[in-house]
N, C-alpha and C positions, 0 to 999 in steps of 0.2 A: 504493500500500500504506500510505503514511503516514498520508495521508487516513482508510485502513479502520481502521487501528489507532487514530486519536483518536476516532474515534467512538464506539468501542468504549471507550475507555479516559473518556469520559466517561458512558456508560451504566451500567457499573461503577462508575462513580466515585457517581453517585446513589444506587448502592446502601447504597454504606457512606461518604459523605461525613462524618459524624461520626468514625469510627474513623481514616481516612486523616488526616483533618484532624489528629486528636488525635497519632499517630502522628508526621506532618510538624514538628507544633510542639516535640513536644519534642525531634528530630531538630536542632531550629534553634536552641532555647531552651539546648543542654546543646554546642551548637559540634559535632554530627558533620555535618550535611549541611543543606542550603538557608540559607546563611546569608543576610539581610536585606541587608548592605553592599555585596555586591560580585557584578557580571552572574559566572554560573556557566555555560559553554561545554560542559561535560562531564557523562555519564551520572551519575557517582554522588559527585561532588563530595568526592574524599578529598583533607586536606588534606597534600600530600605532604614535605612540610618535617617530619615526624613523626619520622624518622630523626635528621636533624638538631636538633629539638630535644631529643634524649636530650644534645647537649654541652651546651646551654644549662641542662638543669636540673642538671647538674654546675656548668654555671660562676656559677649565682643565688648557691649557697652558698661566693661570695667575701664575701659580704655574713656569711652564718652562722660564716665563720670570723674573722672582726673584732669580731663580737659578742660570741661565744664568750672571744675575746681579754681583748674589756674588761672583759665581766663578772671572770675568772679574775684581773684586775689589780686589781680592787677599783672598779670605775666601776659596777657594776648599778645607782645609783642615778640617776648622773648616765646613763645609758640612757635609763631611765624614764622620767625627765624630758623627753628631746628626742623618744620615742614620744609621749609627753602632749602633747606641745607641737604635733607634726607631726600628730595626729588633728584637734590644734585648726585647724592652717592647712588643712586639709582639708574641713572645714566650712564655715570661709572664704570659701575660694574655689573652693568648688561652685555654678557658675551655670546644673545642668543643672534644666530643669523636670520634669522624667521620673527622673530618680537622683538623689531628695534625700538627703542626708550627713549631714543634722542630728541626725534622730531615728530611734527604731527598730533592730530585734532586725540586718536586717540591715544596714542601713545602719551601726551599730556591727560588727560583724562585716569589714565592707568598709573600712571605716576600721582598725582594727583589725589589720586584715592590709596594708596599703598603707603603716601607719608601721611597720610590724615587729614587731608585737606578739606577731602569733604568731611569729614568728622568734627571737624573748627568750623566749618562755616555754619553748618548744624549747631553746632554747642554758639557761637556766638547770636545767632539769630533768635534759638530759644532764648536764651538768657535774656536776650535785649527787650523780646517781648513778652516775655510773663514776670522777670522780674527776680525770680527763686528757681535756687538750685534744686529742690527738691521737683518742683513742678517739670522745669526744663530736665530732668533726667527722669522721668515718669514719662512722659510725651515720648522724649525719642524712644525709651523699652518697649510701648505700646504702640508706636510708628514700625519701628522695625520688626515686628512681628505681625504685625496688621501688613506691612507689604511683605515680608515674606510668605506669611499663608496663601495672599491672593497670588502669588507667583507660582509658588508652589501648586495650589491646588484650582487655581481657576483659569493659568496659563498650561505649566509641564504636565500636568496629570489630564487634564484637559484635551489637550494637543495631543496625548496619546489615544484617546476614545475616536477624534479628527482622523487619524493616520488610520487607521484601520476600519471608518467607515469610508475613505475612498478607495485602499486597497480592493475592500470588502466591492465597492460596485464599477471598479474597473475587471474585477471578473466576468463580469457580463456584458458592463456595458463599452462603447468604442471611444467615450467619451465624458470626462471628471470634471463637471466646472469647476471655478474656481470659488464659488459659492457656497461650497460644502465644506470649506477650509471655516464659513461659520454655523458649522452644523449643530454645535447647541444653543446658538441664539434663534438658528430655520427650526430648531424643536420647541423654542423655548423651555429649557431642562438643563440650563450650564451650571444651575446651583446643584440639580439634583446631581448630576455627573461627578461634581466635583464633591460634594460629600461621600458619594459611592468612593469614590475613590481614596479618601480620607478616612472611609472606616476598614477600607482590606487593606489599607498602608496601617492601619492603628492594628489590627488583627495580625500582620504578620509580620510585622515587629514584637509586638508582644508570645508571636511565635518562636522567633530566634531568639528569645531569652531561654529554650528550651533546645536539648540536647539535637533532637534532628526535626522537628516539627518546624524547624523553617524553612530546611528544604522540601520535606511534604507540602506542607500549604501554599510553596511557592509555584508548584505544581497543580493543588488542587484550586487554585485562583485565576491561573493563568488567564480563564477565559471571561473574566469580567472584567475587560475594556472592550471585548467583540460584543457580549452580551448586549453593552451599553450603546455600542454601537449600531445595534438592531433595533434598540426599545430600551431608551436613556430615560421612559417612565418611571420603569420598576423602583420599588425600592432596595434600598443598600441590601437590609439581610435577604430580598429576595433574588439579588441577583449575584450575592455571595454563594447562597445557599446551589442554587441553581449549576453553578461553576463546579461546585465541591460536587452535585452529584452527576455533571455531564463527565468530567474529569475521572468518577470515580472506574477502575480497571484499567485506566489510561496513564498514569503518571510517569509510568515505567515507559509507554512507546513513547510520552513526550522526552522522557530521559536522555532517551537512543534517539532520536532526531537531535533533541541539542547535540550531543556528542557528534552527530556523522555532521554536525559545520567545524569541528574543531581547528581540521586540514585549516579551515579558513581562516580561523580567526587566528591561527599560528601566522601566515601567510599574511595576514593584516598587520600586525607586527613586524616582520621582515619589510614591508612595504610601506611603514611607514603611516598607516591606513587608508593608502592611496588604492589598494583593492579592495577594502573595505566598502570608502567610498563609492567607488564606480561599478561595484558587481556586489561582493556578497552580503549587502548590509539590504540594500533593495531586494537581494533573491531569497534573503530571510522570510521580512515582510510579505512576498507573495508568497511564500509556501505556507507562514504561521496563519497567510487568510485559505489560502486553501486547506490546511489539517482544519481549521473553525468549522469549513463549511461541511467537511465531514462527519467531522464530531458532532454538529447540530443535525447534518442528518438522521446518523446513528442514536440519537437521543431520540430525536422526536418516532423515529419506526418503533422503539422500547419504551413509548409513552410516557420519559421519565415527567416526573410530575413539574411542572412551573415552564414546560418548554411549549406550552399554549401563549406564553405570551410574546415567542419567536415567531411572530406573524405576519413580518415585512418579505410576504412572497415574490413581490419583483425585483427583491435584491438578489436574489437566486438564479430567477431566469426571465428572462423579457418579455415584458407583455405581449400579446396580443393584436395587430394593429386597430381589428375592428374594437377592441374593449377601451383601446387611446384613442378613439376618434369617437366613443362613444360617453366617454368620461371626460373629453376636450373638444362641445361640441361647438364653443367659444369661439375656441383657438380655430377651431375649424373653418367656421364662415367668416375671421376675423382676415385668415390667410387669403382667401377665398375674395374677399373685399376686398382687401389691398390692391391684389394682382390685377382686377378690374378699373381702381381707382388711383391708379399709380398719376405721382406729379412731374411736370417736367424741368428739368433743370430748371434755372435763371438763369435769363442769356444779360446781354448790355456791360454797362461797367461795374452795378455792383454785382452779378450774377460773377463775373469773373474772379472781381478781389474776393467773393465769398467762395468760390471755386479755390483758385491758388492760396489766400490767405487766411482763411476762416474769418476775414471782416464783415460786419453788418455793418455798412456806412450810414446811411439810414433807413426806420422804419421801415419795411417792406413786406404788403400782405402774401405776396405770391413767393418770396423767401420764406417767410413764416412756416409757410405750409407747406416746403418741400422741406424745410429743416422737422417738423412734424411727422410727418411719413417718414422721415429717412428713420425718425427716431423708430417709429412702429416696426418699421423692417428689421429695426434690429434688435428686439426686440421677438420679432417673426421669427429672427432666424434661430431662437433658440426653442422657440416654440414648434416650428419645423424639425429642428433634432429631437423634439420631445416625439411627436406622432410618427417619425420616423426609426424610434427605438433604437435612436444612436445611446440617448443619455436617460438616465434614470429618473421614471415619471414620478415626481410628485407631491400629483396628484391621486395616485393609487397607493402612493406610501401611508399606513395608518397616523403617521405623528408630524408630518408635514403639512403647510398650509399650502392652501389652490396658487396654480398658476394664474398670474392676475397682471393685466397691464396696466403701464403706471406710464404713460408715454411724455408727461409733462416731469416725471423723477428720474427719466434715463439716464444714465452713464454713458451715453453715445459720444465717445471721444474723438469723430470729424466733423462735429458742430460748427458753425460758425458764430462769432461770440458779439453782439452789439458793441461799439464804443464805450457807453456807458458802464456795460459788464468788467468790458478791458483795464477799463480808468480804476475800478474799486478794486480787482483783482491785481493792479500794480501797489494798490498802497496797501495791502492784503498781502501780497507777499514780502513787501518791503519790512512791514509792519513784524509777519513770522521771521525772517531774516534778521533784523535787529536784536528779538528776543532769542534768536540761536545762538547769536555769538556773544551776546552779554550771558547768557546762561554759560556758555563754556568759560568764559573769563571766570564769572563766579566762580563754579567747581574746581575750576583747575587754581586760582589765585584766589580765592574767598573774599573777593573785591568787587561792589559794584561798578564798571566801569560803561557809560553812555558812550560806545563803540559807532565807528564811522564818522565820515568828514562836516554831515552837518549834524546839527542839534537835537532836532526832532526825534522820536520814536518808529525812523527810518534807516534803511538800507537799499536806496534806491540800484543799487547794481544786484538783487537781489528781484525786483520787481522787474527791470530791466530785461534781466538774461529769460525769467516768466512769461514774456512778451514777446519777444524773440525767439524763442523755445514755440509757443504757441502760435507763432502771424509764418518765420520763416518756413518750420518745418511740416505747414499743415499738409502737404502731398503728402508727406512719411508716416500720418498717425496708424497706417493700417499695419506699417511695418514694423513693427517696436526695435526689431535689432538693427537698423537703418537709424530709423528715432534716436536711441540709444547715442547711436555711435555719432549722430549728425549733432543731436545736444553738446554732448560731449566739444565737437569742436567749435560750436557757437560760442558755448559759457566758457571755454578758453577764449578766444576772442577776443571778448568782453572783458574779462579779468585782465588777462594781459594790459590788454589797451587802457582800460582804469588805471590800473597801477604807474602804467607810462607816462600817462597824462599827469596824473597827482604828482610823482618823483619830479616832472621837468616845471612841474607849474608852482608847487610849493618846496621842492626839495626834500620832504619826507616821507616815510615810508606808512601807510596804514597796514599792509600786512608783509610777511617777509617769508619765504618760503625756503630760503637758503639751509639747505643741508637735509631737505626732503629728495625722498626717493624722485627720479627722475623732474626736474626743474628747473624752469629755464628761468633766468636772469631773477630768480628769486619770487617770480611773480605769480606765476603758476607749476601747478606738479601733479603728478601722477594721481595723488591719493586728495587732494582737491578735486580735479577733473572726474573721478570715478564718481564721488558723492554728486557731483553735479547731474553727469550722466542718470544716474537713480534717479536724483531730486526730479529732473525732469520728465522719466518716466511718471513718476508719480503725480505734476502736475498733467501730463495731457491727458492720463487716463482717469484719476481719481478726485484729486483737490480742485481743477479749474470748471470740469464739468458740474460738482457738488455746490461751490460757491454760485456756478452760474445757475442750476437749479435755485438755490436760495433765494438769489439777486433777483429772479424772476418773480418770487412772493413778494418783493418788495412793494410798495408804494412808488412809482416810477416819477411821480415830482419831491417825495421825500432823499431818494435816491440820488437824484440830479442836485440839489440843496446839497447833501453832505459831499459828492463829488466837486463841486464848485469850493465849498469851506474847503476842503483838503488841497485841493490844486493852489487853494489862496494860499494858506499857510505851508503849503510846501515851496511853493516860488519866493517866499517872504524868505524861509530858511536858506533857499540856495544862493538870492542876491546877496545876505549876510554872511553865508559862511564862505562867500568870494574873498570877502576882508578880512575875515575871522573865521576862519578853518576852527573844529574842535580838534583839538592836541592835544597832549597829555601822556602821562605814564598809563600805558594800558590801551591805549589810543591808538595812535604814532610812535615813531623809533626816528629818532636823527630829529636835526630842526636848519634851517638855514645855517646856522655858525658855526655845524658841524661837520666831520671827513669820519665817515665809516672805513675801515682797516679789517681785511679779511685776513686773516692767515689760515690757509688749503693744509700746509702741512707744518708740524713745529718739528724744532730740532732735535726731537725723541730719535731720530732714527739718522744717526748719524754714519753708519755702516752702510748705510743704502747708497749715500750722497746723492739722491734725488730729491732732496730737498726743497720746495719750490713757494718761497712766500708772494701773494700774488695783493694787489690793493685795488680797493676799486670804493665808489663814493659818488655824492654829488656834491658842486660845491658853487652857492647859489649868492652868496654874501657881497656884493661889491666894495664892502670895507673891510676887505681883507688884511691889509697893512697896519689898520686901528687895533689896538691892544691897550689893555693896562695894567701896568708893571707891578700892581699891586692885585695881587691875583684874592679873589675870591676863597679863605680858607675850609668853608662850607662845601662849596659847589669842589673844590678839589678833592674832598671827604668821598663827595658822591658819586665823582668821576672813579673815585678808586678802587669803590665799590661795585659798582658797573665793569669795570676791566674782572675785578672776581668772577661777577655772575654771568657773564657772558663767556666766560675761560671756555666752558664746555662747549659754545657755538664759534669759537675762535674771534669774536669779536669784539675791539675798544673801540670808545670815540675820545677822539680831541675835541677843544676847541679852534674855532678858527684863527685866532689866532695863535694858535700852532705852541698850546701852554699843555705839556704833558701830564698824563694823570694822578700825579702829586704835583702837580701846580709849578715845577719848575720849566724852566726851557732857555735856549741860547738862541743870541742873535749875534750875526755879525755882517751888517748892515740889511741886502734882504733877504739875505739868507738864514735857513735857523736848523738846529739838529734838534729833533727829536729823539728820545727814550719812551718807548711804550712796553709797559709791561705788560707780558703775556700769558703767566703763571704765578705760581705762587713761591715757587723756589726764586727769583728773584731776576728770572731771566728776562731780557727784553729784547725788541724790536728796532733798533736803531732808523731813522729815516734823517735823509738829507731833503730839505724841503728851501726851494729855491722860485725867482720867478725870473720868467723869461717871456719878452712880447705879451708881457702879461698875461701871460699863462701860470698857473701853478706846477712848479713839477716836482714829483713826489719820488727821489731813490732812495733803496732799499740797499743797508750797508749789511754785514752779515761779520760777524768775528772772524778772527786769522783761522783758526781751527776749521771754518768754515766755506771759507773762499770758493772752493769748487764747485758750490751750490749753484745751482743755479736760478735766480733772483727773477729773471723776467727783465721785461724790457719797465723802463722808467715809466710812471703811471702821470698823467697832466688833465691837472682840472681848470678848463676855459675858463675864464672869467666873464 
């Protein structure tokens, strides 16, 4: 039988290898099932210490209550400090080639959280607003166990009842929306699922406190997440009970089936679980739904008792067409209409710009109504694969609701989108974009910082690339991996060109990318571009059609009212922030009266003799020659500090006039040497800084020891 079942379970698997696969991975990626590290013996691979770790995330926040402590004593700064210090030895001594520490959204984010950064930002915000340490460390025990449970059991546990009801109906059928990915909200039963599943996790944990009762019962359970999967009605002990007696004579061939994957999961190991991944984690999953569909067989012909409430018969085998056309007799004459009723293009000029761009330039009844139809068809066409017994009806399922057209709430992602729609979803996304990267600054610095060049609760290169994403690429929306990849080089584009513009027009930097994987001129990189690529799948298919549904409920002169306020007050911000850019720590990096100093490689590797210090900088000041001789003993403190905490990105700054970061420096008439220190051992950077045709030019001296290096050609900032 085993034999029959993998055959099968690889036939199916070709069907939908794509969706399994996709499924599988994020099963692995998010820690509920197939993990990579370690051989897995058992069907559905729960990790059973869940119970147990509810004390532990009680007891982390031994850690939150000492924070909380010192801050309330008056130490938040000296905190800071040793967070700052501990992300830095984290970078350090990171010597994975696969989890770099150095750079990037998440790699800060991970850093970030591993020195306690978010644990201080936490501990300072409770305090700040309730007052008491006792209260502020009550909240966070009852915060991190309130999101751990719902993580736990209404996300992982959850997601595994999902995975094996589309396993379960790519057996039959040719085709898995993507809509059963929220299969306990289409039952409405995600509470019940997830308590089901929270009392056979409480049952067999409490079994492994017993000498072998936890490998039985890890066996006699195995099959309520299919159970649930069928009829996420039942209650917990009835579809515990249910498991324990389909399973019962069976535990032992479930044994020998685990065991005959072992070849593989050894083989997953040697590979890194790169075969894992791509074959046997997915060939699992359809053989463990093919032994289900067995065992429920076998149950229900031996009448065990509770198996009357396994009574989703089309998930087994496909209806009937006359029984789909007589249970969708809707759908029927709705298809039927359509094809009689169909609308014609829009010809003229907006017919076109709504053709190639998806713009509605103005009102128009006859766009209206083919943008309507278009909706309906698409709409049709799932409702065509319903009567066609590609995808699983239902409508014939006992715990699903009717197929029901909603042609005004479609998701139809080649819409065309009015001006008006356009305008509110630029400051809609500008708006999400501000509150993303002021959220990463938080977490990663525990600092609120008003990010971007103007004032407002904007990110208008964020609404911009929104725009562009949606007007340029509207031919592409049918091809997501075209989309994908065509986003992708638009929102480079745009960033790039941002950046270029900001560095020549104010000389500073708003963001800096310098030492991310693959990056040109620091302005854009690999792992920016990718998020982008996403982001944008996610606006043409999801967030722009959703907003523009909403937008549509609007009141269309209240709508045009707050469009008009926000263009005001957005044009008000940009003519201000021509004169007045926002700066700042957290902001910007560099300022007019400064010269950015890259160092590529330090003198650690002196056996190589490839050595190569390379400089690069804007330098925007026309009173270059002004200086005074009385240097700032302050700003030179903070200069000094800056050369520390930048050691790790190889970067110091001077000031313009060319006073090194302890505040001394030499002139001998316009020429001056710099000392920049580069470390903490005491080594420095010497620069000969001279001017010629009123140019600045910048060489690079290097010690005797060092000569052979080779330095680059002289670096010259125009004046």
């Amino acid at each position: 039988m085993r034999k029959e079942l993998k055959r099968r379970a690889k036939e199916n698997l070709k069907k939908h290898y794509l969706m399994v696969l996709v499924i599988c991975l994020f099963a692995s990626f998010c820690g509920v099932e197939y993990g990579m590290s370690t051989i897995r013996y058992h069907m559905d691979n729960i990790e059973y210490t869940s119970i147990g770790q509810l004390y532990e995330t009680i007891v982390v926040n031994s850690d939150f209550k000492e924070t909380v402590d010192r801050i309330a004593n008056g130490e938040g700064d000296q905190v800071r400090k040793e967070i700052r210090e501990q992300k830095e030895d984290l970078v350090k001594n990171n010597h994975s080639r696969y989890l770099g520490r150095s750079n990037g959204v998440f790699s800060g984010i991970a850093n970030s959280y591993s020195a306690g950064g978010f644990r201080f930002a936490m501990a300072e915000a409770l305090l700040s607003l309730s007052g008491s340490r006792t209260v502020s460390i009550s909240l966070m025990i009852l915060g991190s166990v309130a999101v751990y449970l719902f993580i736990w059991l209404f996300i992982k546990e959850t997601y595994r009842v999902v995975m094996r009801r589309m396993v379960l109906e790519g057996r039959i059928y040719e085709k898995v929306t993507i809509q059963r990915l929220f299969y306990p909200l289409e039952t409405r039963s995600w509470p019940k699922i997830a308590w089901t599943m929270f009392v056979q996790s409480l049952y067999r944990f409490l079994w492994t406190l017993t000498v072998v009762g936890g490998v039985i019962k890890r066996y006699s359970y195995a099959l309520v997440p299919y159970i649930l999967a069928e009829n996420p009605t039942m209650k917990a002990n009835e579809v515990i009970t249910l498991s324990r007696e389909m399973m019962q004579g069976h535990k032992w061939e479930l044994f020998k089936a685990d065991m005959s994957f072992l070849g593989w999961d050894v083989l997953d190991i040697f590979t890194i679980g790169l075969s894992g991944i791509f074959f046997s984690n997915p060939y699992k999953a359809a053989f463990y739904g093919e032994y289900y569909a067995r065992i429920r067989e076998v149950s229900k012909e031996a009448c065990i008792s509770g198996t009357e409430n396994l009574m989703d018969e089309y998930l087994y085998c496909p209806a009937p067409k006359e029984i789909l056309r007589e249970k969708y007799p809707y759908l029927v004459s709705r298809i039927e209409e359509n094809e009689k009723n169909a609308v014609p293009e829009p010809t003229g000029v907006s017919g076109f710009i709504a053709k190639w761009f998806g713009v509605e330039l103005l009102p128009s009844r006859k766009l209206e109504e083919y943008e309507r139809n278009k909706a309906i068809q698409y709409q049709l066409g799932y409702g065509q694969a319903i009567l066609d017994g590609v995808v699983y009806p239902g409508r014939l399922g006992p715990f699903f609701g009717n197929f029901q057209f909603t042609p005004r709430f479609t998701m139809l992602p080649t819409r065309s989108y009015s001006l008006l729609s356009l305008i509110m979803i630029f400051f809609m996304m500008s708006f999400v974009g501000w509150c993303w990267e002021v959220s990463l600054h938080l977490v990663e610095d525990g600092v609120f910082v008003n990010r971007g060049v103007l004032h407002g609760p904007w990110l208008p290169i964020y609404g911009v690339g929104s725009l562009l994403v949606l007007i340029l690429l509207k031919r592409f929306r049918e091809k997501p991996v075209m989309q994908f990849a065509l986003t992708v080089v638009v929102c480079g584009i745009v960033e790039y060109g941002t950046a270029w513009v900001l560095e020549t027009k104010y000389g500073q930097k708003w963001w800096d990318y310098s030492g991310y994987f693959m990056n040109i001129d620091g302005r854009i990189c690999a792992e920016g571009l990718l998020v982008f690529g996403l982001g944008g799948l996610a606006i043409v298919y999801l967030i722009a059609p959703l907003l523009d549904n909403l937008l549509k409920k609007v009141n269309r002169k209240a709508l045009l009212l707050a469009a008009i306020m926000l263009i005001s007050l957005f044009s008000f911000d940009q003519i201000y922030s021509v004169k007045h850019p926002n700066t700042g720590a957290g902001i910007s990096s560099g300022n007019t009266k400064q010269v950015a100093m890259k160092i590529t490689e330090s003198k650690a590797v002196p056996n190589r003799r490839k050595g190569k210090w390379q400089a690069y900088g804007t330098l925007v000041d026309n009173e270059i020659h002004s200086f005074d001789d009385s240097f700032d003993k302050d700003v030179a403190e903070q200069l000094r500090s800056q050369t520390i905490e930048f050691k790790q990105k190889g970067v110091v700054t001077i000031n313009s006039a060319l006073v090194t970061a302890d505040g001394t420096y030499k002139k001998s008439g316009d020429s001056y040497t710099v000392q920049i220190p580069f470390d903490e051992e005491g080594n420095t950077l010497t620069l000969n800084c001279y001017f010629k045709d009123e140019n600045l030019i910048v060489e690079q001296v290097l010690p005797d020891e060092y000569k052979d290096y080779d330095v680059g050609d002289p670096t010259v900032y125009k004046k």
